[in-house]
C-alpha positions in Angstrom: 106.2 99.8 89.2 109.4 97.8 89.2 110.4 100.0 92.6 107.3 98.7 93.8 107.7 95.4 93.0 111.1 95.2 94.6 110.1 96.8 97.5 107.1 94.4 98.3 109.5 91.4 97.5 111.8 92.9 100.3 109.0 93.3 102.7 107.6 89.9 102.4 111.5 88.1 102.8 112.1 89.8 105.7 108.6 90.4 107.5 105.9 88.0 105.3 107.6 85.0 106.2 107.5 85.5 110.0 104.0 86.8 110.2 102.3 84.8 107.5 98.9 84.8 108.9 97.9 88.0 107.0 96.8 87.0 103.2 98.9 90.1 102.1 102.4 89.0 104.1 101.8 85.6 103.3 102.0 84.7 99.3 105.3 86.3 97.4 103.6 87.0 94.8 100.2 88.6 96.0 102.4 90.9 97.8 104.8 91.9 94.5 101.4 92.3 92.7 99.9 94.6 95.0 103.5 96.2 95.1 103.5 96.7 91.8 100.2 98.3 91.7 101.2 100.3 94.6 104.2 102.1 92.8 102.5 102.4 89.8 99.5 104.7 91.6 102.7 106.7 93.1 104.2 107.2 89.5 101.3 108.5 88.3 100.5 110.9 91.2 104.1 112.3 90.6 103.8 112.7 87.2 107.2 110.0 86.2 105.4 108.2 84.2 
């Protein structure tokens, strides 16, 4: 989840902040959350939980 996290954080400095007409590019923070969601799902599909 914290890879996630980071990872959305990373997307949104270099492409949210060019593009911030979509909801998801535009707000640091929607897009860590969503990140953070995101890599949680992945964990648990691999089993590193």
């Amino acid at each position: 989840m914290v890879l996630g996290t980071i990872l959305a954080y990373f997307y949104w400095k270099y492409f949210g902040i060019r593009w911030g007409t979509y909801p998801l590019s535009s707000e640091c923070w929607v897009n860590c959350v969503y990140g953070s969601l995101f890599g949680g799902f992945i964990a648990c599909l691999t089993g590193k939980t």
